[in-house]
C-alpha positions as CSV (number, residue, x, y, z in Angstrom):
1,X,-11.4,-6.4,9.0
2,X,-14.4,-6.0,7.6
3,X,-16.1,-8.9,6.5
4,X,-18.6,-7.0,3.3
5,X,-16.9,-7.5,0.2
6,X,-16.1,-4.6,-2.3
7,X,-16.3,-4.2,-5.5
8,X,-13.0,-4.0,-7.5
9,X,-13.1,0.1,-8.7
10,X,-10.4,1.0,-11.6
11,X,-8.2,3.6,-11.4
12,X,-7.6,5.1,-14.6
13,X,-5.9,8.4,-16.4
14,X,-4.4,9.5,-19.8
15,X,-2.0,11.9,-20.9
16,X,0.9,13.1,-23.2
17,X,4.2,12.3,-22.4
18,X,7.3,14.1,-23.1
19,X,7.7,12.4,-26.0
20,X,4.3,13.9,-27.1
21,X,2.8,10.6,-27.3
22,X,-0.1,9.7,-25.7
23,X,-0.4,6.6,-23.0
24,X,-3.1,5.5,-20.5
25,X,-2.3,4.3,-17.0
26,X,-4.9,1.9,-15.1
27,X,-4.8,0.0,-12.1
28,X,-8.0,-2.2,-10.2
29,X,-8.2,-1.2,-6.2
30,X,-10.9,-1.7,-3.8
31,X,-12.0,0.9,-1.2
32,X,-11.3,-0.1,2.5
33,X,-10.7,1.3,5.1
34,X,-9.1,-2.2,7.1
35,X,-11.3,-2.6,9.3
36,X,-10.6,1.3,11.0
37,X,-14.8,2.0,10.9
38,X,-15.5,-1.0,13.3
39,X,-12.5,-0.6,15.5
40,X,-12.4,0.8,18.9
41,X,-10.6,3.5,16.9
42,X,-12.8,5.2,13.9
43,X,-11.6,8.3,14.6
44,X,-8.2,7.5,13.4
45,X,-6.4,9.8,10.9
46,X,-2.4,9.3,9.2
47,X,-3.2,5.7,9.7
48,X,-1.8,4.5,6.4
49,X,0.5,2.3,8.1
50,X,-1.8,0.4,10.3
51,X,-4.1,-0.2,7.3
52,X,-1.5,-1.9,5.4
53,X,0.0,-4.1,8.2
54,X,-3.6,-5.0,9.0
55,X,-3.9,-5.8,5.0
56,X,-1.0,-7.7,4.9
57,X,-1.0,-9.8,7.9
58,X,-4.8,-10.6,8.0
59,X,-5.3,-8.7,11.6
60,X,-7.3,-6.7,12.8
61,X,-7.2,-2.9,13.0
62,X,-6.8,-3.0,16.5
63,X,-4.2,-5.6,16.4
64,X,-2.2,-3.7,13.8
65,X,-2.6,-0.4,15.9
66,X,-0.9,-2.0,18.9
67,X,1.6,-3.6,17.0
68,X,2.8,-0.6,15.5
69,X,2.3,1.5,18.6
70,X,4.6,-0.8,20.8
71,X,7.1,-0.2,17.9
72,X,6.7,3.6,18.5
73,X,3.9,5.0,15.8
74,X,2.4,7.8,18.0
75,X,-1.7,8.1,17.7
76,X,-1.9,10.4,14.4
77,X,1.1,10.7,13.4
78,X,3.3,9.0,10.6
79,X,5.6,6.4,11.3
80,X,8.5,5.7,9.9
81,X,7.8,2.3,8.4
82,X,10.8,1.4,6.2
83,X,13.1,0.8,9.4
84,X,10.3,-1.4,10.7
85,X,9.8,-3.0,7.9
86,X,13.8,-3.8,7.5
87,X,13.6,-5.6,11.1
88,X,10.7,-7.8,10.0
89,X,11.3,-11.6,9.1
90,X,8.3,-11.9,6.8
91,X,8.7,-8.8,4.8
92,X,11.3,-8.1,2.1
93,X,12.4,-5.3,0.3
94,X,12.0,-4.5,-3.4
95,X,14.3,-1.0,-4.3
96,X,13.0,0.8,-7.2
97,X,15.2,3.7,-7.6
98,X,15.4,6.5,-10.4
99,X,16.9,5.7,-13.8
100,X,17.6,8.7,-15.6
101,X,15.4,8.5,-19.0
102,X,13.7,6.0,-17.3
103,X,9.8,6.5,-15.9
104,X,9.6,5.5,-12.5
105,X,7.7,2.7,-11.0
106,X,3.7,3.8,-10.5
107,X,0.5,1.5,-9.2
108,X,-0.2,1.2,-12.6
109,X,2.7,-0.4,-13.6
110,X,3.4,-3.1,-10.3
111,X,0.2,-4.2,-10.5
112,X,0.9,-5.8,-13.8
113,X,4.4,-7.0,-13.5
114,X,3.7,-8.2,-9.8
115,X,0.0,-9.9,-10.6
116,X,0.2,-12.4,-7.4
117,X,1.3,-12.0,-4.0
118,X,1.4,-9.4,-1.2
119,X,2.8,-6.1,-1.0
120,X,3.0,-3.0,0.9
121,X,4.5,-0.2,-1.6
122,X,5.8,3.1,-0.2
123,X,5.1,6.4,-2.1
124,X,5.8,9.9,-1.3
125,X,4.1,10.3,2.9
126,X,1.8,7.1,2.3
127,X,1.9,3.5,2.2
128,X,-0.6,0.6,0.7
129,X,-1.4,-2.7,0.4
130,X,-1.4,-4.4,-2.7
131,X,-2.7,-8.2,-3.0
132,X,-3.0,-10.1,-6.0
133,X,-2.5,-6.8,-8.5
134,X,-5.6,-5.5,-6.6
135,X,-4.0,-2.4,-4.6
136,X,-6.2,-1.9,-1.5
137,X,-6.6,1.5,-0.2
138,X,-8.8,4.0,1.3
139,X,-8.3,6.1,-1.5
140,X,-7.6,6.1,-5.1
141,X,-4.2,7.2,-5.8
142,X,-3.1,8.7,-9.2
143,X,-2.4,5.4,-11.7
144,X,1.2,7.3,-11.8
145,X,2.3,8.1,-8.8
146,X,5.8,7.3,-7.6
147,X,6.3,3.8,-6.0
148,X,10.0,4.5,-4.4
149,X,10.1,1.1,-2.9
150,X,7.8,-1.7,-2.0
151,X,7.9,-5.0,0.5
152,X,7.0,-8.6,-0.6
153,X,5.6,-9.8,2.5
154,X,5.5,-13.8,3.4
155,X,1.6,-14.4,4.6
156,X,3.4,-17.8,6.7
157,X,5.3,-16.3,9.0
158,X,3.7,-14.3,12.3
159,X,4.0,-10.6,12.9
């Protein structure tokens, strides 16, 4: 990983809800990229998954590139990282499924009612990590977009 520090960026939006009242979403997140840019990989693209496991289990981009690959992620192409995840030791699973009337789980929202700890949080054909209610991403995602699940992930134990 990169060893430059960067700045903390916030993520922020407004709107009207259904109930015609307004609300503001807004979530810190830091631009990075894992480690991808000094790899012996730059090139990389649908990564998502590598960048989180190297986020979450302090390794390299490399590492996390072969780690997945030996568990079948294809160069490019997504990988199907829930039924990974499920075989893991260190990573546990945190469901957050649709309540009717009920707005669904967003960045905005886990980062403040999970404000310490390590996470990778699944969302509609992405994954990121979040760490310490900073989410850490190579892109800013909307403040409300879907969280369908997330993993707490245990920093002791090896990959």
């Amino acid at each position: 990983m990169t060893n430059t520090p960067q700045a903390i960026r916030i993520s922020s939006m407004s709107g009207v809800g259904w109930d015609r009242k307004p609300y503001g979403l807004s979530y810190p997140w830091i631009k990075t990229d894992a480690g991808r840019s000094e790899s012996r990989r730059p090139k990389q693209k649908n990564d998502c998954t590598v960048r989180a496991v190297a986020l979450v289990r302090h390794l390299s981009y490399d590492d996390a590139y072969d780690l997945l690959a030996a568990a079948g992620r294809e160069c490019r192409r997504g990988f199907n990282i829930v039924d990974w995840l499920a075989t893991q030791p260190w990573a546990r699973k945190i469901p957050f499924p649709a309540v009717k009337g009920k707005p669904r789980m967003n960045p905005a929202t886990f980062v403040k009612q999970f404000p310490t700890g390590t996470y990778i949080c699944r969302v509609a054909k992405h994954v990121f990590a979040v760490r310490n209610g900073v989410v850490l991403d190579d892109f800013e995602n909307i403040p409300n977009r879907c969280i369908y699940s997330a993993w707490a992930i245990d920093s002791d134990r090896r990959p």
